[in-house]
N, C-alpha and C positions, 0 to 999 in steps of 0.2 A: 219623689223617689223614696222607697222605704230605706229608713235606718237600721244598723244593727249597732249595737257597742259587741268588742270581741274583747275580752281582760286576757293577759297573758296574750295576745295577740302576735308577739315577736317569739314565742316559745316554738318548739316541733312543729305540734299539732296544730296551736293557734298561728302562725304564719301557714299554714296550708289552709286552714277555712279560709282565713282574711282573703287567701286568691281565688276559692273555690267562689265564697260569695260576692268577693270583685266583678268574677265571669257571670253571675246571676244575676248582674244588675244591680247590686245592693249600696248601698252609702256606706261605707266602713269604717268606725272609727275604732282603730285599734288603743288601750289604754295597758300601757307595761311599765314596767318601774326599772328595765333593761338590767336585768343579771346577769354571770357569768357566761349562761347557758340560751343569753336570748342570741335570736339570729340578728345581726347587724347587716346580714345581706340578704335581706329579704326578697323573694322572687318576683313578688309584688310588686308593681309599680308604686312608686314611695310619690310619684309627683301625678299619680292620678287624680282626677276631681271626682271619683268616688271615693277616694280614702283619705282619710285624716289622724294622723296621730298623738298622742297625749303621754308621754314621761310621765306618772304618776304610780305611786303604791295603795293599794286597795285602804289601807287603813290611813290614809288621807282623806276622811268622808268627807269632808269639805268640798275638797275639790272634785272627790264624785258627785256628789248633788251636783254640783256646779256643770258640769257636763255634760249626765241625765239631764238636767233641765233643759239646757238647750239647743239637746238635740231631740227629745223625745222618742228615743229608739223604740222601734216595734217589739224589739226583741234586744237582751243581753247573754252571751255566750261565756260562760265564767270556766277559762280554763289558765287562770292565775293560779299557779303554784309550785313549788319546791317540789321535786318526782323523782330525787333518786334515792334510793332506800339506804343504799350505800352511807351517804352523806348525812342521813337523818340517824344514822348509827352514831357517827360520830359527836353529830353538830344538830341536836334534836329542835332548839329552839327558832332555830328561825324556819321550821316547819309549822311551828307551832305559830309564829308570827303571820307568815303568810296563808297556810293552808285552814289555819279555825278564825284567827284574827282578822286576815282581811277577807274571808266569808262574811265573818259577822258584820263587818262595816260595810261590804257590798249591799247584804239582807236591811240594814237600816237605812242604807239611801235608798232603800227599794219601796220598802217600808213607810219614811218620810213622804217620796213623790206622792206613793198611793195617797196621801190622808191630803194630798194636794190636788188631787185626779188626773195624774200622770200615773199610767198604765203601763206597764211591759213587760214581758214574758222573760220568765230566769231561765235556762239551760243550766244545766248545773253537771259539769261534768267528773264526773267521779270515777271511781276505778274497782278492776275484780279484784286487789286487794285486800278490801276489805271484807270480805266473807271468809280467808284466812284458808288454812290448811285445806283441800279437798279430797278426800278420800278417791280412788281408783275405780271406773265407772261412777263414779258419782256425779254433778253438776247442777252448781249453783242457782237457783229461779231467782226471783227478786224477794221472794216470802224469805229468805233464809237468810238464818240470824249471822251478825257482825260479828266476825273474831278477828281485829287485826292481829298481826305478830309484832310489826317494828312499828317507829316512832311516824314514816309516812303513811303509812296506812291504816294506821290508830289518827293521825290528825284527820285525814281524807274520811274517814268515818264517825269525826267526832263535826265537818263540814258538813257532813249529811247529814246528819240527827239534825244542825240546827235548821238546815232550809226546811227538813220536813215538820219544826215545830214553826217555824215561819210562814206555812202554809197553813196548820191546822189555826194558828194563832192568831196573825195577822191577815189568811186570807188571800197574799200574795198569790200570783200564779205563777209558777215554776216547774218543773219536771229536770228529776236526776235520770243521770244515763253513767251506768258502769259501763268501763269497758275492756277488753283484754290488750294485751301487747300490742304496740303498735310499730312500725314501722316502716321506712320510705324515704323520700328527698328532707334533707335540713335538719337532720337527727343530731343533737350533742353525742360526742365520741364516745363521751363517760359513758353509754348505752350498749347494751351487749353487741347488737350487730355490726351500727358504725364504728365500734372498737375495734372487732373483728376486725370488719374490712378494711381499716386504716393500716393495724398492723400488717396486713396479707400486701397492702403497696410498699409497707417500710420493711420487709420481710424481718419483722418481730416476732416472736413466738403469739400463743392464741390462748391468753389463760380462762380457764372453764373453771368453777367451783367442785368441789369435792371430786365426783367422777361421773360429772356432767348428765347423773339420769334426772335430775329435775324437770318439769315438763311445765310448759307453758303453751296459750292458746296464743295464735299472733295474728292478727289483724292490718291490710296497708291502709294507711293512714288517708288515703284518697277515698274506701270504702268509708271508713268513719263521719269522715263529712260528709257524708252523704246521709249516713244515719242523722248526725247532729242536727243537717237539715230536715227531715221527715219531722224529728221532733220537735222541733219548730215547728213546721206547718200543722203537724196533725197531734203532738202529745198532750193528753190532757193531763192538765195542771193536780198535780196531788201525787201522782205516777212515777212509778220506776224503772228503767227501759235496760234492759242488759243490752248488750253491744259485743257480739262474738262471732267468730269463724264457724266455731264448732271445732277446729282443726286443733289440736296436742301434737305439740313433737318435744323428745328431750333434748335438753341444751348439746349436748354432745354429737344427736344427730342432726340439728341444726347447720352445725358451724360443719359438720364434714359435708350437710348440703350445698353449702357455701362454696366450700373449695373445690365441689366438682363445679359449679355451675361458672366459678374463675378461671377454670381450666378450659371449657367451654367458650368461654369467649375470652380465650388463649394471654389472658393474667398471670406473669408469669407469679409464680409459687418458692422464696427463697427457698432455701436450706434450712434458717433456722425458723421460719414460719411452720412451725406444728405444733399442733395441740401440749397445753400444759398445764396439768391439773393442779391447781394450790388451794389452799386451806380456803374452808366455807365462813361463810360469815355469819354471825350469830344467832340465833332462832332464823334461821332460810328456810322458807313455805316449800314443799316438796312439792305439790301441786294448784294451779291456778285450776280451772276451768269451770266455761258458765254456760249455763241452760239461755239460748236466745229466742226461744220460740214466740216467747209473747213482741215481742217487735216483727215478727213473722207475720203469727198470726193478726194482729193489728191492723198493721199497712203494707204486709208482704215484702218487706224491707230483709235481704238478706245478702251478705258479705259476695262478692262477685270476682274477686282477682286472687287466682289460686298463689298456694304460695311459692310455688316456683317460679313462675311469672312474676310476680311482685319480687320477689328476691332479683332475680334477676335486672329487673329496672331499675332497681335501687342499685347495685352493685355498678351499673352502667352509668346511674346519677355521680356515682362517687368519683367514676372515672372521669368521667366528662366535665370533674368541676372541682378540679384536686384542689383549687384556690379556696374551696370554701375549707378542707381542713386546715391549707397551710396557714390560712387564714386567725386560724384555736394556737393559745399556745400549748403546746405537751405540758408543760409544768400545771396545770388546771387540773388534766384526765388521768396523767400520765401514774400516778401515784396510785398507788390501792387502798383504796379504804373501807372502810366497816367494820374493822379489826378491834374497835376499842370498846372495852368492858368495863 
């Protein structure tokens, strides 16, 4: 049976691959060091004998080698890391821990196997943060230069520079994939939609940044893995893979898509749940969006679950499984941050 290692495996995104490639037959060994924001209730069967898990922090090489060794995974999926922009405002450094530092000690146990003749493919998955500000029609290719704004998306870009001097250097075989907004089942609340939607059950108000035209491109997370796997089978090593919808909508008309599609499947809507605009946080990217055509044109690989549809699933996820918020405590999300200068 083929191997994968998934790092950050208990995260969003990483606990939805670790099932997607559960269901594809895969051996999975998930390796996370369980932060505030990992899932503890994972969807996954936790007692299957394709999956095995490992408590570990990326800058433990040690015990990565140790691992790699002996499992010899076909492939490693690196979606280890701190993601909320918020948080790296406040609390820069352990973005900086996790997001470049434990890159870099993943790249050297990667690094080491090689010069051992332990082979395996990096995934390296990155973000459309870091191309920074985007102008209006405009959209990001993978040619186009780095401009983070904050402190996650300046680490997330400073993780990419180094796998791609680990490739040019050491040789390794890896491929990054940016990719736009995500979201879907097992999201942290601290995130703009499961906020949303949490508040719309606790009928809490719905706070939006400034006056909510910012615009982002969003993505379900079930599509993503599916990309993550293409790139696996088919991305060649040196490569940059954008990962998008195509789709922009502004935060403001998001969340009033939200409320009608709650209404629709008759959620009920307090009184004090509407919209409430509070102060921006500090350098805020006005616009995300990325050019996807080369994963297109590639392997004909393109985003499938529109976003009403996917909104709606997810809003159904939330309902259908209120234990996993009650689960979080509020004092974690509940608080606003990014405010400090």
């Amino acid at each position: 049976m083929k191997k994968i290692i998934v790092t950050g495996g208990s995260g969003f995104i990483g606990s939805n691959l670790v099932n997607f490639l559960i269901k594809k037959k895969y051996y999975v060994i998930n390796i996370d060091k369980l932060t505030y924001a990992s899932n503890k209730k994972a969807h996954f069967d936790k007692k299957s004998k394709f999956y095995k898990f490992y408590k570990i922090d990326l800058n433990n090489k040690d015990k990565l080698i140790k691992i790699i060794k002996r499992f010899k995974p076909k492939a490693i999926f690196n979606l280890a890391a701190e993601t909320h922009v918020d948080r790296s405002i406040d609390g820069p450094k352990n973005f900086i821990n996790t997001n470049i530092l434990g890159t870099f000690n993943l790249l050297e146990s990667i690094r080491y196997l090689k010069k051992n003749k332990i082979n395996t493919k990096l995934i390296h998955i990155s973000t459309d943060e870091v191309y920074g500000d985007i102008k209006e029609n405009k959209r990001s290719n993978e040619k186009a230069n780095y401009e983070p704004s904050s402190p996650y998306s300046a680490s997330k870009a400073s993780a990419d520079h180094l796998v791609k001097s680990y490739i040019r250097t050491y040789n390794i075989d890896a491929v990054i994939s940016n990719c736009c907004n995500n979201y879907g089942p097992y999201q942290f609340p601290e995130k703009l939609l499961p906020k949303m939607i949490s508040n719309i059950f606790n009928n809490n108000p719905l706070p939006i940044y400034a006056r909510g035209h910012n615009t982002r491109e969003w993505i379900h997370v079930g599509d993503h893995c599916e990309a993550l796997f293409m790139l696996y089978l088919k991305g060649k090593s040196g490569e940059s893979y954008n990962v998008g919808s195509g789709i922009n909508i502004k935060n403001i008309d998001l969340i009033e898509k939200l409320l009608k599609i709650c209404k629709k499947l008759k959620i009920k809507i307090g009184k004090k749940t509407k919209i409430k605009f509070v102060k921006d946080r500090p350098g805020h990217d006005f616009r995300y969006a990325l050019n996807s055509k080369k994963i297109f044109k590639k392997f004909k690989w393109k985003a499938k679950i529109k976003l009403d549809v996917g909104l709606a699933e997810t809003v159904k996820w939330y309902k259908n499984n209120k234990i996993y918020l009650r689960g979080i405590s509020k004092n974690i999300y509940k608080k606003r941050l990014g405010l400090k200068l």
